[in-house]
C-alpha positions in Angstrom: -52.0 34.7 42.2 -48.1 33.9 41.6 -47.8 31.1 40.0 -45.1 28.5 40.9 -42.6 28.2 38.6 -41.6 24.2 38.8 -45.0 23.6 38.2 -44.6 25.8 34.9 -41.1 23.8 34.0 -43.2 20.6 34.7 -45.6 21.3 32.6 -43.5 22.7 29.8 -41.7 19.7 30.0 -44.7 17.5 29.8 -45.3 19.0 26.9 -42.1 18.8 25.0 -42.0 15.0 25.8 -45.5 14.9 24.4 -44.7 16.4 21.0 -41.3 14.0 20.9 -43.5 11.1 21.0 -45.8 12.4 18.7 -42.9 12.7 16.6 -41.7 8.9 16.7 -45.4 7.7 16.3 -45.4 9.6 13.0 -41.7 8.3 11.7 -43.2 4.7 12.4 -45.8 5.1 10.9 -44.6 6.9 7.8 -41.7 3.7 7.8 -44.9 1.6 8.0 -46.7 3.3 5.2 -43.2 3.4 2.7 -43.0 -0.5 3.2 -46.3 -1.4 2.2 -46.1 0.6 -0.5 -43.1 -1.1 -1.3 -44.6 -4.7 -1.1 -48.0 -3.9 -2.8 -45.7 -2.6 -5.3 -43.9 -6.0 -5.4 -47.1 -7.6 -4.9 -48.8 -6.2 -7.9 -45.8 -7.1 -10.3 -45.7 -10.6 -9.1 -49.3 -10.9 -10.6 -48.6 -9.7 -13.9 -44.8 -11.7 -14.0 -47.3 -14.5 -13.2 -49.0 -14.0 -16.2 -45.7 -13.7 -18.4 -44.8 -16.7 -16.5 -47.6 -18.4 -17.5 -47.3 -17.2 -21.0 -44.7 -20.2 -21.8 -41.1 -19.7 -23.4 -39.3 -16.6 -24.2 -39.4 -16.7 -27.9 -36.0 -14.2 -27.8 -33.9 -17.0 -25.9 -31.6 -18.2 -29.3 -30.5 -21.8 -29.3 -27.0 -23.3 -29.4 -24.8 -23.9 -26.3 -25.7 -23.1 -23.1 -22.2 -21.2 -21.6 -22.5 -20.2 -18.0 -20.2 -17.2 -17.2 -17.0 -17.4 -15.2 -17.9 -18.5 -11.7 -21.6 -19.2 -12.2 -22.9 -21.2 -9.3 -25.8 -23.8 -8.0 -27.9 -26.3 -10.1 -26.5 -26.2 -13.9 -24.4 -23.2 -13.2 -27.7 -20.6 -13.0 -26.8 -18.4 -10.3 -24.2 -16.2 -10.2 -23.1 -15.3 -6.8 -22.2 -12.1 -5.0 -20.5 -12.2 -1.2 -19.0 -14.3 0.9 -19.1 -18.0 -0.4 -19.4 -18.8 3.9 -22.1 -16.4 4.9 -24.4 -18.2 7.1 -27.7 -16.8 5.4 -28.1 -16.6 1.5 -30.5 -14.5 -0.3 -31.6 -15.7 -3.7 -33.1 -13.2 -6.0 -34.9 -14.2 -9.5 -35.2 -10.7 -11.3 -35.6 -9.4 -14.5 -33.5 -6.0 -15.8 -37.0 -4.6 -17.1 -39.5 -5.2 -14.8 -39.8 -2.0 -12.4 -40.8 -3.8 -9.2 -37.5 -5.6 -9.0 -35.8 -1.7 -9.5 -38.4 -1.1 -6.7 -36.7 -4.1 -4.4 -33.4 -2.9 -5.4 -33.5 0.5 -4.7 -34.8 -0.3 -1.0 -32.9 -3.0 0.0 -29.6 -2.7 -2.0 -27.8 -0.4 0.7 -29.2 -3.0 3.5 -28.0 -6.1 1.4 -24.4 -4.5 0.4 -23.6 -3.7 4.4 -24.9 -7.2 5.2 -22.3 -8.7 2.4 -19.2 -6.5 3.8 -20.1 -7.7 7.4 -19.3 -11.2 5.6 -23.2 -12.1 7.0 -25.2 -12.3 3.7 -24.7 -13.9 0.0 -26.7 -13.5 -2.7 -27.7 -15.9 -5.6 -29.0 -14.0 -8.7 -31.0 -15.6 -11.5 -31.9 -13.4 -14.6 -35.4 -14.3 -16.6 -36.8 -12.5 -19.3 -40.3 -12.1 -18.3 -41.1 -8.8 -19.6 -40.1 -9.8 -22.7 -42.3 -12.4 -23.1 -45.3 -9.8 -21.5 -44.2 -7.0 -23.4 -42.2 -8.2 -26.4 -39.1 -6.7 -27.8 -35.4 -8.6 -26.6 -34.2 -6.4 -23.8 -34.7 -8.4 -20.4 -32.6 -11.2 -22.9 -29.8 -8.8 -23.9 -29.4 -7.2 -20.3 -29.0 -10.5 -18.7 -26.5 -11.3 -21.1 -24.8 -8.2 -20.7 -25.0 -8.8 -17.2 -23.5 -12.3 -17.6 -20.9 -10.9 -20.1 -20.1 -8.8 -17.2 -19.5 -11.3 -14.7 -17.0 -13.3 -16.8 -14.8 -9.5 -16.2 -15.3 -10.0 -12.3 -17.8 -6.9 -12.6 -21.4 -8.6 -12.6 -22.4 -6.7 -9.2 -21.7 -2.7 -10.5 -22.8 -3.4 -13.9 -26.0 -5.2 -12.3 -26.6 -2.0 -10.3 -25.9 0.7 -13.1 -28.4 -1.4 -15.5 -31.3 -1.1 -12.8 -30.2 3.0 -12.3 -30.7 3.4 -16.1 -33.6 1.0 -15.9 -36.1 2.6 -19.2 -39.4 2.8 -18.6 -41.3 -0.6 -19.0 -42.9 -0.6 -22.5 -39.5 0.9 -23.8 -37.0 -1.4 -24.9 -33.9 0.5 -25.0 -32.0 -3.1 -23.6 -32.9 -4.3 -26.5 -30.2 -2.3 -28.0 -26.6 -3.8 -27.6 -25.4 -0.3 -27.8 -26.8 0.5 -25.3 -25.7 -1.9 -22.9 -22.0 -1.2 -24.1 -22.4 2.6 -23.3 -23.7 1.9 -19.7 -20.7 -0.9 -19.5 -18.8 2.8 -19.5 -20.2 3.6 -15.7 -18.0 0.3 -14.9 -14.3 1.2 -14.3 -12.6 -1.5 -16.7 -15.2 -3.2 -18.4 -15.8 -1.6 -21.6 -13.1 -4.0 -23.3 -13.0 -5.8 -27.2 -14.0 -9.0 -24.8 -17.0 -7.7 -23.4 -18.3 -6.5 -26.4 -17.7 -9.1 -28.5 -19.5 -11.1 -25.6 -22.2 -8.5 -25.6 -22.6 -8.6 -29.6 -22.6 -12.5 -29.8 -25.1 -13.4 -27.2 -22.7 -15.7 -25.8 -24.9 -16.2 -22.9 -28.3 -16.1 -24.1 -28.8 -20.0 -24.4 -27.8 -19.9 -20.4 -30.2 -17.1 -19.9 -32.9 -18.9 -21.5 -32.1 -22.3 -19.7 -32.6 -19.8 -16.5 -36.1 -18.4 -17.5 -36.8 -22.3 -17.6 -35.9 -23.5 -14.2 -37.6 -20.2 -13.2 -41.0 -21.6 -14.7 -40.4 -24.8 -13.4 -40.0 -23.5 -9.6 -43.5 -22.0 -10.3 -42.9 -18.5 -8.8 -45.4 -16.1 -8.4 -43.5 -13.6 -10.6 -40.5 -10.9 -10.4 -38.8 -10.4 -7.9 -38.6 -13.1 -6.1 -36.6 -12.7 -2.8 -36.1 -15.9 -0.6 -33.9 -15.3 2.3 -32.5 -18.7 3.2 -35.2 -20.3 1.1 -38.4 -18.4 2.8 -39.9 -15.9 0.5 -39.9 -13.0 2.1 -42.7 -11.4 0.4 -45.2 -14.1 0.9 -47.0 -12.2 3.4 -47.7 -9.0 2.8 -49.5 -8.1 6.2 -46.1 -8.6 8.0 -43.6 -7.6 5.2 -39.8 -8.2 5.3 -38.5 -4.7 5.6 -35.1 -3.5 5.2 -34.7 -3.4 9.0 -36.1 -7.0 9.4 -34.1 -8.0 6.9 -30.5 -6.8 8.7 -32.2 -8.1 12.2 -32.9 -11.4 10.6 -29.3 -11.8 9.4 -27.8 -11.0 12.1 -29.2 -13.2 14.1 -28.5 -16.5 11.8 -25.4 -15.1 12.7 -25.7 -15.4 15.7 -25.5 -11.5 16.4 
């Protein structure tokens, strides 16, 4: 029997369109899979930032005068901003320069956040604490957000922020605690690596302000680090529908009115 040859193209055809879907149902689902692992990531940190929390003061935090760095923002000068002052939606971020889930968030959502910021859409608050100092001892979640601070009085807070969570040491190491450290990594930062910033670094000139941060961070009772509120929602609080990257931009873009 001959057989007819549009019913052969059909079928072929049927089956190519069978294996493309096949194909999208498995990139959705591995997107689905990478973004849970991403928040039960997040999720498990904010328990034991909880405890740190819980744990009372940072005993590193020195005292003397609290000195905010050049154009801190918000409340008592604690958050130090990066974007568009008129963006319509603001993402505040409370992170800590040791703690691995907040290298987690950033290394998701940093590329989403940074387009969102040169579209002029998104701002971002950043508040530095020092829980893993308190959880794990040693000085380095203090130092970096110093360094990071020092770094923002050079107009450079946002690439040195990024090349301290690249070099980010492993938890229980606590290489930040070094300041020489933090002056070699200032190096990966075109310009910043001047007598200024180290002095700044090798003072502590902001540690009373990064103390006074950790405080109001306690005070606002978070559930640990990071915490990510996108125009004052958590966007972590639950976990069965998490705030992906995508959601994120789709979000945005529609305060915007995109």
């Amino acid at each position: 029997m001959t057989e007819n040859p549009d019913a052969k193209r059909s079928a072929r055809e049927r089956l190519v369109k069978a294996r493309e879907r096949e194909k999208a149902r498995e990139r959705r689902r591995r997107g689905l899979i990478v973004a849970s692992a991403v928040v039960g990531v997040l999720g498990l940190a904010a328990v034991v930032g909880l405890i740190a929390a819980n744990a009372g003061k940072d005993d590193n935090a020195a005292a003397g005068p609290v000195v905010a760095p050049s154009g801190a923002s918000g409340e008592d000068a604690l958050a130090i901003r990066v974007g568009e002052p008129g963006a319509k939606s603001t993402l505040v971020v409370w992170e800590d320069f040791r703690c691995p889930a907040c290298k987690a968030f950033e290394d998701t959502y940093r590329s989403t956040v940074q387009e969102l910021a040169d579209k002029g859409l998104l701002k971002t608050e950043y508040h530095l604490v020092t829980l893993i100092d308190g959880n794990m001892g040693g000085s380095g979640s203090l130092k970096s957000a110093n360094a990071a601070a020092c770094a923002q009085d050079a107009g450079k807070f946002a690439a040195y922020h990024d090349v301290l969570f690249a070099n980010q040491p492993p938890e229980p190491d606590d290489a930040f605690g070094k300041n020489d450290k933090l002056i070699e990594l200032a190096g990966e930062v075109p310009g910043l690596d001047t007598p200024a910033f180290r002095k700044c670094v090798e003072e502590g000139t902001h540690n009373s302000w990064v103390g006074k941060s950790f405080e109001a961070f306690q005070a606002g009772e978070f559930r640990g680090t990071p915490t990510v509120l996108l125009n004052g929602k958590d966007i972590f609080s639950d976990q069965q529908n998490p705030l992906t990257p995508a959601k994120l931009k789709e979000q945005v873009e529609q305060a915007a009115g995109g």
